[in-house]
N, C-alpha and C positions, 0 to 999 in steps of 0.2 A: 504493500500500500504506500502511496507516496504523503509523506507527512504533513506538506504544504497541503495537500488535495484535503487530508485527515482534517483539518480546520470546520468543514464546512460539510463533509458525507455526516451522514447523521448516524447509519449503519455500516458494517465491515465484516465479513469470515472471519472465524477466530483463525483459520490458518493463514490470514495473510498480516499479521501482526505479529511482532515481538519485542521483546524490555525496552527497543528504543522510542517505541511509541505511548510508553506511560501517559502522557497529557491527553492524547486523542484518548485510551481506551482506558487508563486506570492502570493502577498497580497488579491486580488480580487477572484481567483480560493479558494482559503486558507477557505475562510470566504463563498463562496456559496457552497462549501464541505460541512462547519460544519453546516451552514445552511440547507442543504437538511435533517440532521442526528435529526436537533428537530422536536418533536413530532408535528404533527398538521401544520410544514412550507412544504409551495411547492416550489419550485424553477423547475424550466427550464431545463428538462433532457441534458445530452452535456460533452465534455469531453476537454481535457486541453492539449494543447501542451507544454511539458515543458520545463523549464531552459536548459535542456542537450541538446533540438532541436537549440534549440537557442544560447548554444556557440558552437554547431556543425554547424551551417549556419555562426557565426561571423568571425570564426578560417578561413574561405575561404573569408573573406572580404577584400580586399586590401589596404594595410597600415594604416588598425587601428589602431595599437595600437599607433603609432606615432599620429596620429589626436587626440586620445584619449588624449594622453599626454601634447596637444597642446591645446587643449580644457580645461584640469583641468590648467592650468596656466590664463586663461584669467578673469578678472574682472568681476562679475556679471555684474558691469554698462556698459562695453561694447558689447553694443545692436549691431553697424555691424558685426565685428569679431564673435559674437557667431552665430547671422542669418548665416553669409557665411560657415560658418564650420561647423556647426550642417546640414545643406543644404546637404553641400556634404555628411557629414556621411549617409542621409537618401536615398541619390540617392545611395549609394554604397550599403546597405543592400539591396534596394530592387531592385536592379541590378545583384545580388547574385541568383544563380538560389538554388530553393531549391533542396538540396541530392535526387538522383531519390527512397532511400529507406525511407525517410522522406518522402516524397509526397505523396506513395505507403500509409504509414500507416494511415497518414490522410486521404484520400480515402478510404481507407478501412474503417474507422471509421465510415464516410459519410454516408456509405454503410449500417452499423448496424445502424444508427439514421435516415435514408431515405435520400437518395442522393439527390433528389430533392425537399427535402425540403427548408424552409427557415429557413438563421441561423442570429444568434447576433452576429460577430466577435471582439474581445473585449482585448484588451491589460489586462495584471496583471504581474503589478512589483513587483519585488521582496522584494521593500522597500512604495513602497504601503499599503495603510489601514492599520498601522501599530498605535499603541497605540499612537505614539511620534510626527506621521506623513502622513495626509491620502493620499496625493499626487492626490486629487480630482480634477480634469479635465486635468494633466499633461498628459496623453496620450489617443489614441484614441482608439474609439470603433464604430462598424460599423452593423447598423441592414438592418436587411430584404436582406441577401446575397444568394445568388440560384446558386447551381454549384458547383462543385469540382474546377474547373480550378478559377473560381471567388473566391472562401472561398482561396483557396493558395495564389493565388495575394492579398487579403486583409490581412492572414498571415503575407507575411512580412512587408506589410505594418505597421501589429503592430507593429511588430519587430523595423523599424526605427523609431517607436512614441516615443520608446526610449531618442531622439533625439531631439526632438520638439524645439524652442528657448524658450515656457514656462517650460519645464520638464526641460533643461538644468540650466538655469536662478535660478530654484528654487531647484537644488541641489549644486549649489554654494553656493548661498544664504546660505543653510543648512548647508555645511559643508559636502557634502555627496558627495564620489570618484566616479564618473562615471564606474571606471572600477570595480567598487564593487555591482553593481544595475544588473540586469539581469529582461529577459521578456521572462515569459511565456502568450498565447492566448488561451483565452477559446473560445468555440465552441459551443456555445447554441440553442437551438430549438428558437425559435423564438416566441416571447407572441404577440397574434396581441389584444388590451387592448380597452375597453370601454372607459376606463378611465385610466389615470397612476399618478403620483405625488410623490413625496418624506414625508417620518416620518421622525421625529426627536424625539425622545424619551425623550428626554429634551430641555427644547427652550433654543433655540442657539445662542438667543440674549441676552436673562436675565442671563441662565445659570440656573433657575430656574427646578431641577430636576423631580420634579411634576407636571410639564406641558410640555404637548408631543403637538406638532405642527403639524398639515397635511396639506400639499399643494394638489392641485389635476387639474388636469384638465384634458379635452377628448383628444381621440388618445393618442399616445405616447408620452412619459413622455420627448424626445426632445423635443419638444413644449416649454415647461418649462422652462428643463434646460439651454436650450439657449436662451433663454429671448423672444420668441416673445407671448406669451401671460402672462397676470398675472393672477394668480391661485386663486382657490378659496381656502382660509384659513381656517383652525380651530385650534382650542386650545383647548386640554380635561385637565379635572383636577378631581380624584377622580370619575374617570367614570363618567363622564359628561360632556359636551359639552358647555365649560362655555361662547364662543364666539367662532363667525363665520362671514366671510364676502364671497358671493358671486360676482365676479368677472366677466363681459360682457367678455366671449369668442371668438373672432369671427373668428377664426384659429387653426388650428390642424395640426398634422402631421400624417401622415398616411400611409402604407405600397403600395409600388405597384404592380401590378401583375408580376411577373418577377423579380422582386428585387430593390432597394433599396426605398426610400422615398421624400415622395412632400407634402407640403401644400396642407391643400384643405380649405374650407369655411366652417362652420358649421350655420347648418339650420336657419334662425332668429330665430323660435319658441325656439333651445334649445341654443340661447347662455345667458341668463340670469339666465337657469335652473342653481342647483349646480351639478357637477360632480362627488358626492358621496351623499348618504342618509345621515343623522346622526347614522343611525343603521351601516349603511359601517364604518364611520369613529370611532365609539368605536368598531367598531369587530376589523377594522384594527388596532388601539393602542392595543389593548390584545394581539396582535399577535406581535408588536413592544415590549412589556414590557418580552414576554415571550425569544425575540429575543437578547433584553438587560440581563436578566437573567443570560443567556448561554455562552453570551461573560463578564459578568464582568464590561460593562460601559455604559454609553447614545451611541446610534449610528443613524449613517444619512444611512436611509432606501430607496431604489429605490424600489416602487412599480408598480402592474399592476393588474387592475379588467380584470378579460377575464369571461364570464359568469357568473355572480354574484360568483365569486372565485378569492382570491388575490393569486397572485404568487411575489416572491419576487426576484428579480435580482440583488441585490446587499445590503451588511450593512458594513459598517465601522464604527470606531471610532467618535464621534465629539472632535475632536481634540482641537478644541478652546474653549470650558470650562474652564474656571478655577477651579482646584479639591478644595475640599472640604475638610477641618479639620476635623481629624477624631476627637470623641465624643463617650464615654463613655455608651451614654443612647440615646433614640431615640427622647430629647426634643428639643425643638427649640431654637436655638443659635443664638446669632448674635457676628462677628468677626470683630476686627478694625484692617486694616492693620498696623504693624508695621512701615513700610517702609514710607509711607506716614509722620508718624512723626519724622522718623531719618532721611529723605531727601535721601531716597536710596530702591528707589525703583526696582531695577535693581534685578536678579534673585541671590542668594546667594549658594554655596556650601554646600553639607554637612558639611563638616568640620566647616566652619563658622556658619551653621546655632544652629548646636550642641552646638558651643563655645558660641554665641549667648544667647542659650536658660541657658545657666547652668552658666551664668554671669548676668543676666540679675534680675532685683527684682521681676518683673513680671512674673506670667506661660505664656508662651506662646508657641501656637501650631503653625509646619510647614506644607503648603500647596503650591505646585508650584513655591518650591522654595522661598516662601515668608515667613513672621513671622506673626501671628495673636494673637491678646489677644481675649480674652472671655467677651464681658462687657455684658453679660446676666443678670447678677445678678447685678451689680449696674444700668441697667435701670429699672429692674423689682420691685427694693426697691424704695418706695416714697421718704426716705429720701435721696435716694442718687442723685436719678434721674435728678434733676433740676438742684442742682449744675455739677454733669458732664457733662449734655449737655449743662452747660455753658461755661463749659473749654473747651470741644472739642469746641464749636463754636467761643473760644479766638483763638483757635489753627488752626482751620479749618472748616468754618462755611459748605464748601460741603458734608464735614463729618456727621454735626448738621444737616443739613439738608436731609442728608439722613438716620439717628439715628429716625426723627422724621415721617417720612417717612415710616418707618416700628412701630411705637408706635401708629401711629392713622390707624394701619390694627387692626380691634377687634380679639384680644386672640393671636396674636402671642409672643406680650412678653406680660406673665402672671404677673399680679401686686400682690407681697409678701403681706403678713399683715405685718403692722409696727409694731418695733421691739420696741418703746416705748423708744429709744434711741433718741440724737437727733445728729446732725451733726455736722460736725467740724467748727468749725469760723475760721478766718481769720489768718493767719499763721502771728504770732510774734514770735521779737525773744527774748532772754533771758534777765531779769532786768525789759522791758514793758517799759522804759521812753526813748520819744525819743531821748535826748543824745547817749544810747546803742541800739539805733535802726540804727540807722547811723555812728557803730563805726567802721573804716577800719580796726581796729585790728579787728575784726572777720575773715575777708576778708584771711587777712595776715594768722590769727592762722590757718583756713582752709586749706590753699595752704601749711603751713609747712607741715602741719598734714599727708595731699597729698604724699609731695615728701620724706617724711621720710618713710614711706610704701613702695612707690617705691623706694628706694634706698636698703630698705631692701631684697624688691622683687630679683632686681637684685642682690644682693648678694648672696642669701640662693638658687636663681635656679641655680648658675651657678657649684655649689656641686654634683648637681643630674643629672642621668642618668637613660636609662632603662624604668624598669614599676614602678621604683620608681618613675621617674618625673610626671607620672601622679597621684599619691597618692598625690604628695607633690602639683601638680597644683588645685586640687581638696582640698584641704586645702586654697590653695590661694584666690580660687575664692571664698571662705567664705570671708576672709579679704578685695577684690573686692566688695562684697556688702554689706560688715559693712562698707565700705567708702561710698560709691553712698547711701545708706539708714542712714546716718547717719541724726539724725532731724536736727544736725544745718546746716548740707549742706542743704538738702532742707529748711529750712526756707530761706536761706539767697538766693538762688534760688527764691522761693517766693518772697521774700523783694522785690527784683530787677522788676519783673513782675508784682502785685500788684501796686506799684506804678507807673509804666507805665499807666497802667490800669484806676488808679486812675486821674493822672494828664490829659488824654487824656479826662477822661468821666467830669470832673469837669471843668477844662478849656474850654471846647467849651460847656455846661452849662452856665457857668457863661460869658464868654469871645465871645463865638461863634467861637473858635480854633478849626479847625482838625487836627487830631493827633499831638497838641502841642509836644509832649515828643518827637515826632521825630528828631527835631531840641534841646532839652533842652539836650540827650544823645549823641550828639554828641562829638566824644573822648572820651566818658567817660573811667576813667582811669582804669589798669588790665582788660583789655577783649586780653586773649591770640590769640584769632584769628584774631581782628583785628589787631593788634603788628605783626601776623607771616604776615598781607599781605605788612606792610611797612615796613615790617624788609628786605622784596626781594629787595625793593627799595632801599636800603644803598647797599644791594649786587651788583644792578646794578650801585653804584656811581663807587664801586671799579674796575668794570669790562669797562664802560664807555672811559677811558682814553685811552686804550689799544686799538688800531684798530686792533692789531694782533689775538687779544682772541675774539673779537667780530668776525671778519672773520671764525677762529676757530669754534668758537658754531654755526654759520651758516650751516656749514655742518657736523653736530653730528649726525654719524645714529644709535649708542647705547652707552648700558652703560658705557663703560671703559674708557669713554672720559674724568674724571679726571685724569687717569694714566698718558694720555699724554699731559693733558693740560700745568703740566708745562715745555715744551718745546718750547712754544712760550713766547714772549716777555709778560711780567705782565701776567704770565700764574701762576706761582707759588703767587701769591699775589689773582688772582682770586681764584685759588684752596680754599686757605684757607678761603676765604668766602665764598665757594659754602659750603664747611666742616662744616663752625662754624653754619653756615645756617642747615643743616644737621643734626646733634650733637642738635637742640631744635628742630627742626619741622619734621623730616625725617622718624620717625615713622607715620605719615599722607598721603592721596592719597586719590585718588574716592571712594568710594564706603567702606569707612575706617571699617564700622560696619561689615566688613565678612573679618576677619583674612587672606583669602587667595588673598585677593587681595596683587597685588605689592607695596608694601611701595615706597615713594621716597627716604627713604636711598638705596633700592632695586632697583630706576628704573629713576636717578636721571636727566634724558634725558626730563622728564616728565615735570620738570622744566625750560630746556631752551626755548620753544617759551617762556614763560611768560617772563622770565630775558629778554631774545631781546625787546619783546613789552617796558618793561620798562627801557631800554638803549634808545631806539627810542622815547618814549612818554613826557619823562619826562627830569628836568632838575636837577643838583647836588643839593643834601638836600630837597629834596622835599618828604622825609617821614615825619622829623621835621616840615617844612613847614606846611603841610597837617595835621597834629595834631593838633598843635597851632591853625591854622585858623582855628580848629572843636571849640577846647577848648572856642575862644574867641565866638565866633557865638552863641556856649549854655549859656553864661554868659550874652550878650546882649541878649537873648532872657527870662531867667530869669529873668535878671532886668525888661526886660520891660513889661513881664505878672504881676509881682507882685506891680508895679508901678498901673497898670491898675484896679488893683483888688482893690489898695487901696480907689481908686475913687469911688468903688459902696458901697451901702448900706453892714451893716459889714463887709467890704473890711481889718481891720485888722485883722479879725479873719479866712479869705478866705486866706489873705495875707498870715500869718503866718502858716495854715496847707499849702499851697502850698510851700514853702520856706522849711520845713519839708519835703515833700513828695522828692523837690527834689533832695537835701541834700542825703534821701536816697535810690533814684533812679541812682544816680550817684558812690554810693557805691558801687550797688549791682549790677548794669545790667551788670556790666564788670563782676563779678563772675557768670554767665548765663551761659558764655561761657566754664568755667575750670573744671567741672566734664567729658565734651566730652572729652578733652583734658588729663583728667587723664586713663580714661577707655581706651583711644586709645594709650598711653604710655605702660602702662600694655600690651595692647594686641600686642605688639612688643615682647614685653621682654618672652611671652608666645608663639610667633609667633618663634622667631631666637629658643628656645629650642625646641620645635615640627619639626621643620626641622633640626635641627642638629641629631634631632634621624632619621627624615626619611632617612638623607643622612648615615647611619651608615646603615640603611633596604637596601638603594640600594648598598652599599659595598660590604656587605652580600648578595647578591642576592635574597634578598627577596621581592624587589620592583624593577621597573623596572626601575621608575623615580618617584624623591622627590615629584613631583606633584600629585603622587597618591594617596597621603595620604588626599589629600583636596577634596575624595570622598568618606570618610569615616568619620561615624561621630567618636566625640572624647571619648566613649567606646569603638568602633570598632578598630580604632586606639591603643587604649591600648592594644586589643587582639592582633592584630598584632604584637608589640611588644613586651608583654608574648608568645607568641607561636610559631613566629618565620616563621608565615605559612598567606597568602593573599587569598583573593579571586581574581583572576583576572578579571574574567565574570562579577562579582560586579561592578567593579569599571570602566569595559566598559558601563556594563548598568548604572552607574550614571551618566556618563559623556554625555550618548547620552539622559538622561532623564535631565541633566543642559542644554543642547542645546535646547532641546522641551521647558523645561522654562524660557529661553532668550526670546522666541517669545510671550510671555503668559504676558497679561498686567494685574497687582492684581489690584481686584477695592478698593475703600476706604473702603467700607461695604459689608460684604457676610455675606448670611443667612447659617443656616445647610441645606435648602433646595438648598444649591449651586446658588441663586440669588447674582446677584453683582448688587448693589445698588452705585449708583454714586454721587448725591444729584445735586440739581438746584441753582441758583442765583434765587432768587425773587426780581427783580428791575426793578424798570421803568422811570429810572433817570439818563439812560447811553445815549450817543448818537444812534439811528441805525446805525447798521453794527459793535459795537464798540464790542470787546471782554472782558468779562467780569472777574473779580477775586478782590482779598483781596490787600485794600490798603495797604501797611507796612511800607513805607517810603516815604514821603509828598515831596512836589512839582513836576510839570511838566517841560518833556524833550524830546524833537524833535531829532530823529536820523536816523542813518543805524541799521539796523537792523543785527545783526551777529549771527544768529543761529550754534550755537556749544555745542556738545555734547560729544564733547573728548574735555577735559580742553589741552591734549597733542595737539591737531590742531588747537588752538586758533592762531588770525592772526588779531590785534587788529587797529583800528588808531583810534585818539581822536576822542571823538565824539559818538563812537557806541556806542551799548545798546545791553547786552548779554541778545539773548534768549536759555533759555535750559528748561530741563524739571525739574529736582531739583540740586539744592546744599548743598554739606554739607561744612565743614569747609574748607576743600582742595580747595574749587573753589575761597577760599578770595582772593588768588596774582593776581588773574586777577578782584578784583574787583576795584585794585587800576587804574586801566586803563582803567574804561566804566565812562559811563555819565548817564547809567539805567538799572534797570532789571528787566526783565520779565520771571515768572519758571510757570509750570505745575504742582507744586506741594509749597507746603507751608503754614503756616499761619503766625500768627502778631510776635510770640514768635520764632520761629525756624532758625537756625544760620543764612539762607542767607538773613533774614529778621531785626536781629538785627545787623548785620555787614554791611549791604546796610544804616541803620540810623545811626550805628558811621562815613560813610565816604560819607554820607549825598549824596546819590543817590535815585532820587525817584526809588519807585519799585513796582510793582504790583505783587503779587504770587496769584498762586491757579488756574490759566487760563488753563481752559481748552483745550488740543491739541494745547496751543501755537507753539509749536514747526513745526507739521502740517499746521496750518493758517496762518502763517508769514513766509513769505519765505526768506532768507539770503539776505541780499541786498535793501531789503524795505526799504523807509524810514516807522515810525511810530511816536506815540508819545504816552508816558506815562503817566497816568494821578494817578501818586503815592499818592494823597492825597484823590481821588476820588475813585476809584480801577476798571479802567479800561484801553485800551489800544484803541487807532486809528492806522490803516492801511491807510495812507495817498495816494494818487496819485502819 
C-alpha cells in the first residue's frame, strides 16, 4: 500500500500492510500485516478500517474538540471527571452515524470475505504495540460478530474504545495528547480454537531472554485473558520443555451460533487434561522465536490451535523488560546497577548518562536509561571473588545475595585459573603508625587539593567556547579522575569505613554492641553533607523572625521568588541567606549524578517547603545545639565502651586498639562524604558551560530549546556544535524512549540473558508481617509514616519518619526534621545511611517496595538496630 495514498483510502487488506504503516492502520493492524508476510505464520484473513475513516466519522462528532481539550487538562487521579467525560465522548462517537460511502465500503469488503461470516472486531491505535508502549487491554475488541449492520455498530464502537476511562487514564499517565492517538478497526475472519493462550518469547517476569513462557487453555483465548480460568503453563529453554504445570479447567469461552460469546462447562474427563501437547508447545515457540526474529524484540503473542494449526492474532512488544547491555561477544555477563549504589535510581538522560560514563573510573554500560558495571571478571577470578562479594554485601547484602544467586547456577560464571597473584590487604594510609593514620591534616591536604582544581576549573572554562569547550572538557575530565582515583583519597575513604566496620564487628564481639559506631560517629566533624543539612537550619533562624517573609515563601509558585523577596519586610536579610546558602550547596538536587537534572541554584523553590518545615519545627540555634549534643553522646559512649573493655581479660590491649580505631573513624567518616561533593561541584561548572552553548544553538536557530541538548549524548553534542546542523526526529525519539524509561524499574543484578535478579533477606529473627532491610542506624522509633518522593512536596511535623525509595545527598535538609528513615534502596556505607548516624536517627534501608507497603499516614516503627520495620494498627 503506498503511504501517501494511506492518508485518504478509508479501507486496506490486512496483507498489504506492515509496522511501517502504524499511523494509516494502528499498532495492532501494523504488526498482523507484517505478520501474515513471515514465512511459515498464518494469521486470520481480514482487512482494516483506517485512521482516514476514523477522522472522517470524528470531524462530524459534536464539540470535540473542546471535550478533547477539557479532557487533556484533567489529573490522571481524577477518577469522576475523566468517567463523566470520557462517557460522553463514547456516546457521541457512537451516536455519529457512519458516512453512507464509508459503510458502503465496509460492506463491500464483507462481501469479498463472506458476508455472513463470523468476524473479530478489534480496535488498533495508533500509539498501540509500539516499542515504548503496548497499550495492552486499553481498548476493545469484539469476537464472533455476524452481519454487516452488527460488524458497523461494533465499528464505532471501537472507535469510542478510544475513550475508555482505562485508555484515557493511561495516556495521561504517559504523557500522551489524546488529540494525537487515532483508531483504526481491523476486520478479521474469525478462528473458532481448540485451544488459545498467549507466548511470551521471553519470560516476563524474570526478563530472562531464553525462556519463552506459554499459557494455554480451551476455547478462546478470552477465557484467559480475562481471568476466569488459570492456564496451563510452560516454560521452554533451549528447545525443551524445562517445566510445566497443568491447571483444572473447568470453563471456557466459546463462540455462538449467530454471534457473539458465552461460557460453557468443559467435560470433567478433559478438565485436568493439558490444552497443548508438549510437541504443540515447542512447535508453537519456533514459531514465536521466528516471530521475535522479524520484529527485533521479545513479544507477547495471542494464539489459536484451530485443527492441529496455530494461527496467530496478535504480537506486540513486551514492553516491561528491562533491555539489556549490549556486549561485545556472546559470553555470559552479569551487570550491577549503578544507581542502586549512587542512590539514584531514577531513569537518567543521554546527556547525563554520556557525562556519567566518561567521568566516571569505572566502564560502565547504558541500559534503560540506567548505568551498569560489568563485575564478570572479578566474580569469575578466585582471588577477587570473596573479597567483593564482601563489599557488595557491606554495601548491599540484596545485591550479595543475588551475586550469589547466580555463582551457585553451574557454568554461568566460569571460574579463571589463578593468576598466582595475590590480593590487596587492607587499605593504609601513608607513614603505617597510627599517629599518621589518624592525622586531620590529611583530611584538610585532600579538601585543599579539591578546591584548588576546582577553582582552576572555573577559571580556565570560562575562556572557552564553541567545539573548543568540548576539547578543553575532555581534558578536564582526565583531571576529574586523577582526583576521584587519586590513592590517598581512596585510602582515607577506606580509613573512614574500615573502621566502622571494625568497631561494629569487634565491639559487639567482645561487648555484645550492635552497631556501636552508630552512636561513636555521631557529629563527626567535616562530613559536608551533614553541615549542608544544619546549615538550612541557621537559614531558617534568619528567616524565623520575619512573619512577612514566612507568609511570602508560603505562597512561592517559582523560581524568581528571590527577585522579589526583598520587598517585604527582613526580605533582603533573608535573600542573603537563601544566596550564601546557594553560593556552597546550590550546585546539589535529586537525582544530582545526571547533569541534567535542575540544580537548586537553578530551581531554588525546591528549597522552600524544607526552610518552612524548619521555621515551624524547630527553635533558634538548634543546628549548634544538635551538633554538640551528637559531639557529646559519641564521647560518652566512647568513654564508656573503652571503660568496659578495660574490665575483660586483655581489656588494655582491646582498650587501646578501640580508642585507635576510633580516633580514626572520627577523622575519616566525615571525608566519606567530600568526593560526592567534589564530583557534583564540577558537574555545575560543566553543566552552566554546556548550556551556555546550547543557548547560543537556540539563538542560532539551531535548537529549538536548550533542553534538547540533554538528549544527546556529549559527542553528539559536540557535533552539533561543529556542524551547526541537529537531528530533530532524534531527539523526539529520545525523549519519548526517557519516558518508556521512567516507567522501567532497573533491578540490582541483570544477566546478559536479560534476567533481573533481585536477591532475598535470609532471616528468621524479624517479627511476622514485619518488612525487612539493612540496619544503618541503631535504635528504635515509633511514628507517622510520611511517604514522599519529591523532596519539593515534603510537608513534615515532629515526629515522622521519611519513607522514600533512595536518597542521595540533596535529601539531608529534611533529615534534620524526621525522627526515622526508611528507603528502598541503600546499604551500611551510602550517604542516607551515614548522614541518618551523624544526626542519630535510626534507619532501616534496602526494604523492599517500602514505598508500596506503607502507606502515608501509618503509624510504624523502626527497628534501626535490628533492620526491620513494623506496620503498626
Amino acid at each position: 500500500m503506498d503511504e501517501g495514498r494511506g492518508d485518504r483510502v478509508p479501507l486496506v487488506d490486512l496483507r498489504e500492510v506492515d509496522e511501517t504503516q502504524v499511523s494509516v492502520v494502528g499498532g495492532k493492524a501494523a504488526h498482523l500485516g507484517a505478520l501474515a508476510r513471515i514465512d511459515g505464520i498464518r494469521v486470520p484473513a481480514g482487512f482494516c478500517v483506517t485512521t482516514a475513516a476514523f477522522r472522517q466519522v470524528m470531524a462530524q462528532v459534536p464539540a470535540v474538540d473542546d471535550r478533547l481539550e477539557e479532557l487533556s487538562r484533567l489529573s490522571p487521579d481524577d477518577a469522576e471527571a475523566i468517567r463523566t467525560l470520557s462517557a460522553a465522548i463514547r456516546r457521541s462517537i457512537e451516536d455519529t452515524a457512519i458516512p453512507g460511502d464509508l459503510a458502503a465500503a465496509i460492506t463491500g469488503a464483507l462481501t469479498r470475505f463472506g458476508e455472513q461470516a463470523a468476524y473479530a472486531v478489534r480496535s488498533s491505535a495508533t500509539a498501540e504495540d509500539t516499542p515504548t508502549a503496548s497499550f495492552a487491554g486499553q481498548q476493545d475488541t469484539y469476537l464472533n460478530v455476524v452481519g454487516s449492520a452488527a460488524i458497523l455498530r461494533h465499528v464505532s464502537r471501537c472507535w469510542a474504545s478510544l475513550f475508555t476511562e482505562r485508555a484515557v487514564v493511561y495516556r495521561l499517565r504517559n504523557g500522551i495528547d489524546h488529540r494525537t492517538v487515532q483508531m483504526a478497526v481491523v476486520v478479521q475472519k474469525m478462528a473458532f480454537p481448540d485451544a488459545a493462550g498467549i507466548l511470551f518469547t521471553a519470560d516476563p517476569v524474570t526478563g530472562n531472554r531464553k525462556v519463552a513462557t506459554v499459557d494455554a487453555s480451551f476455547g478462546l483465548g478470552e477465557a484467559l485473558v480475562s481471568g476466569l480460568v488459570n492456564p496451563d503453563v510452560f516454560r521452554v529453554r533451549d528447545g525443551e520443555v524445562v517445566a510445566g504445570s497443568i491447571a483444572v479447567k473447568e470453563r471456557a469461552v466459546a463462540a455462538v451460533p449467530g454471534g457473539g460469546t458465552r461460557e460453557v462447562a468443559i467435560e470433567s474427563q478433559r478438565r485436568d487434561q493439558p490444552a497443548l501437547t508438549q510437541a504443540h508447545v515447542l512447535r508453537l515457540v519456533q514459531l514465536g522465536q521466528r516471530i521475535e526474529a522479524h520484529f527485533g524484540r521479545p513479544q507477547d503473542i495471542e494464539w489459536c490451535l484451530v485443527d492441529d494449526d496455530f494461527q496467530i492474532v496478535q504480537s506486540r512488544p513486551i514492553t516491561t523488560l528491562f533491555p539489556v547491555p549490549e556486549a561485545d561477544d556472546q559470553e555470559n555477563h552479569v551487570y550491577l546497577s549503578v544507581g542502586h549504589q549512587q542512590m539514584m535510581t531514577d531513569a537518567m538522560r543521554p546527556l547525563g548518562l554520556s557525562m556519567w560514563q566518561l567521568t566516571a573510573i569505572a566502564q560502565m554500560r547504558e541500559a534503560g536509561g540506567r548505568l551498569f558495571v560489568d563485575a564478570t571478571g572479578l566474580l569469575a577470578s578466585p582471588a577477587s571473588r570473596a573479597g567483593f562479594l564482601e563489599m557488595v554485601g557491606k554495601s548491599d547484602p540484596l545485591t550479595k545475595d543475588a551475586l550469589q544467586t547466580l555463582l551457585d547456577r553451574p557454568g554461568f560464571v566460569p571460574t579463571t585459573p589463578p593468576s598466582g597473584g595475590v590480593g590487596a590487604g587492607p587499605a593504609r594510609l601513608p607513614g603505617g603508625s597510627a599517629s599518621t593514620e589518624t592525622d586531620p591534616a590529611i583530611v584538610a591536604d585532600l579538601i585543599a587539593r579539591s578546591e584548588a582544581s576546582i577553582a582552576t576549573l572555573r577559571r580556565d572554562i570560562a575562556t572557552v567556547t564553541g567545539a573548543a569547550l568540548f576539547d578543553f572538557l575532555l581534558e578536564a575530565f582526565q583531571e576529574h579522575k586523577r582526583v576521584l582515583a587519586d590513592p590517598l583519597n581512596m585510602r582515607a575513604i577506606m580509613a573512614g569505613m574500615e573502621a566502622t566496620w571494625w568497631l561494629n564487628d569487634q565491639l559487639h564481639e567482645w561487648l555484645g554492641e550492635k552497631n556501636a559506631a552508630d552512636t561513636l560517629t555521631l557529629s563527626a566533624p567535616g562530613n559536608i553533607t551533614s553541615e549542608m543539612g544544619l546549615a538550612l537550619l541557621d537559614v531558617a533562624d534568619v528567616i524565623r523572625p520575619h512573619p512577612e517573609v514566612v507568609a511570602f515563601l508560603q505562597d512561592v509558585a517559582d523560581d524568581d521568588f528571590l527577585d522579589e523577596l526583598p520587598k517585604v519586610a527582613g526580605g533582603a536579610e533573608a535573600r542573603a541567606a537563601i544566596e550564601a546558602y546557594l553560593d556552597r550547596y546550590g550546585m546539589r538536587c535529586v537525582g544530582e549524578i545526571d547533569i541534567t537534572r535542575p540544580r537548586w541554584s537553578e530551581r531554588p523553590s525546591t528549597l522552600v517547603p524544607v526552610l518552612l518545615d524548619n521555621v515551624k519545627l524547630f527553635e533558634p540555634g538548634a543546628a549548634r545545639r544538635r551538633f554538640e549534643q551528637g559531639m557529646q553522646q559519641a564521647q560518652r559512649k566512647a568513654q564508656e565502651v573503652v571503660t568496659r573493655l578495660r574490665a575483660l581479660p586483655d581489656g588494655e590491649q582491646k582498650a587501646a586498639e578501640t580508642e585507635r580505631m576510633i580516633d580514626r573513624v572520627r577523622t575519616f567518616i566525615g571525608y566519606r562524604e567530600y568526593p560526592k561533593y567534589d564530583i557534583i561541584s564540577r558537574y555545575f561548572i560543566y553543566k552552566q558551560a554546556l548550556l551556555a552553548e546550547a543557548e547560543r544553538l537556540v539563538r542560532a536557530g539551531v535548537l529549538t530549546a536548550t533542553d534538547d541538548v540533554f538528549y544527546l549524548t556529549f559527542e553528539e553534542f559536540h557535533e552539533v556544535v561543529r556542524s551547526r546542523r541537529v537531528d530533530g526526529d532524534l531527539i523526539r525519539r529520545r525523549r519519548d524512549a526517557f519516558r518508556s524509561d521512567q516507567a522501567l524499574t532497573p533491578p540490582r543484578v541483570l544477566t546478559s540473558d536479560g534476567e533481573m535478579i533481585t536477591g532475598s533477606y535470609r532471616r528468621d529473627d524479624v517479627p511476622a508481617g514485619a518488612l525487612v532491610g539493612v540496619p544503618v542506624s541503631a535504635g528504635t522509633v515509633e511514628g507517622r509514616a510520611r511517604v514522599i518522593l519529591d523532596m519539593a512536596q515534603a510537608d513534615l511535623e515532629a515526629g515522622d519518619i521519611l519513607v522514600t525509595t533512595h536518597t542521595d545527598p540533596s535529601w539531608t535538609p529534611l533529615f534534620v526534621g524526621i525522627a526515622g528513615l526508611v528507603t528502598e534502596v541503600g546499604g551500611l556505607m551510602t550517604h542516607g545511611a551515614v548522614i541518618a548516624r551523624e544526626y542519630g536517627l535510626p534507619a532501616v534501608v534496602s526494604v523492599l517496595d517500602a514505598t508500596r507497603l506503607i502507606k502515608d499516614g501509618q503509624r510504624i516503627r523502626v527497628h534501626g538496630s535490628d533492620g526491620y520495620v513494623e506496620i503498626l494498627p
